[in-house]
C-alpha positions in Angstrom: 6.4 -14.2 -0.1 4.6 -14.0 -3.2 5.6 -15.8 -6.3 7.0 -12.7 -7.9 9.3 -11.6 -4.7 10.7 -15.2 -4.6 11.8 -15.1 -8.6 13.2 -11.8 -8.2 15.4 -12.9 -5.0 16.4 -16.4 -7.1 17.6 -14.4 -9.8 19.5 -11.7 -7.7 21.5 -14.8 -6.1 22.6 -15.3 -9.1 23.6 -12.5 -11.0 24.0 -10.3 -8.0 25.2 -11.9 -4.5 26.0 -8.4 -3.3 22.8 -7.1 -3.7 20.8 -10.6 -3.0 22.3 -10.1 0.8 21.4 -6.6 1.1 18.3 -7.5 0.2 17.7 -10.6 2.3 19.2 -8.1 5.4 16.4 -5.6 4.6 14.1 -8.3 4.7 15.1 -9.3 8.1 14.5 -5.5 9.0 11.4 -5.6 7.6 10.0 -8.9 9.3 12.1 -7.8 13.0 9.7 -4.6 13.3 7.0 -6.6 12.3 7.4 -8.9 15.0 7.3 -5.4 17.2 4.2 -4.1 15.5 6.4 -1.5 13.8 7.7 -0.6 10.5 11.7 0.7 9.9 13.1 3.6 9.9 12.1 5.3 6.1 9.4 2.6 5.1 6.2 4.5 3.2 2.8 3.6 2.8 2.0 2.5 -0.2 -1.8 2.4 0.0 -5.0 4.1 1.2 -5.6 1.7 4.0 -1.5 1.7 6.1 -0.9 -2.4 5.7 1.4 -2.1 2.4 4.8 -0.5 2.9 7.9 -0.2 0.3 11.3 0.1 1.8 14.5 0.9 -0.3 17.6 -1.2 0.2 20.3 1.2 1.0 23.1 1.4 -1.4 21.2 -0.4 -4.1 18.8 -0.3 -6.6 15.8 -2.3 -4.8 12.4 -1.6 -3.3 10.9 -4.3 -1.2 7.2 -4.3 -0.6 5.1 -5.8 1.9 2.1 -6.2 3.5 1.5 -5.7 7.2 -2.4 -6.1 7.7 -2.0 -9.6 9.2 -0.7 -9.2 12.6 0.7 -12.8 12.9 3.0 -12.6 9.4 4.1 -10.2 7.1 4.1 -11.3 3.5 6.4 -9.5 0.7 4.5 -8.9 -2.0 6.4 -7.7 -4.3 10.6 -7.2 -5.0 11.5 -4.5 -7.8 14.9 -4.7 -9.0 16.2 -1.3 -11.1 18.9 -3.3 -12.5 21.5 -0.9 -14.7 23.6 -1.6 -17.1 24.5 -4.4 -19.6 
């Protein structure tokens, strides 16, 4: 998990538990097909070579990126939360 991802998910357990463990379920989507050599259900490339994916976390306002080159790990790169609001 890059540096980036990691802040986003330490300020999301604070602010927003709810959405903190939606995301942290998507992320156990996310590295579960991995470990099958697949990608989930509604995950789109996100570059001109098919190792970066983005995912949305249903019900919320989240996109979760990773990359999927590496066939051992999978490695979020990046976590955008659309916070709304106050």
């Amino acid at each position: 998990m890059t540096d980036q991802a990691a802040a986003v998910l330490s300020a999301m357990s604070a602010q927003a538990p709810e959405v903190f463990a939606a995301t942290v379920r998507t992320l156990t989507v996310v590295a579960d097909a991995h470990e099958r050599g697949t990608v989930p259900p509604g995950a789109s490339p996100t570059d001109q070579w098919g190792d970066v994916y983005d995912l949305d976390v249903p019900g919320h306002p989240v996109l979760v990126e990773w990359f999927t080159g590496d066939p051992d790990e999978v490695t979020v790169t990046r976590i955008t939360w659309l916070r709304t609001g106050g």
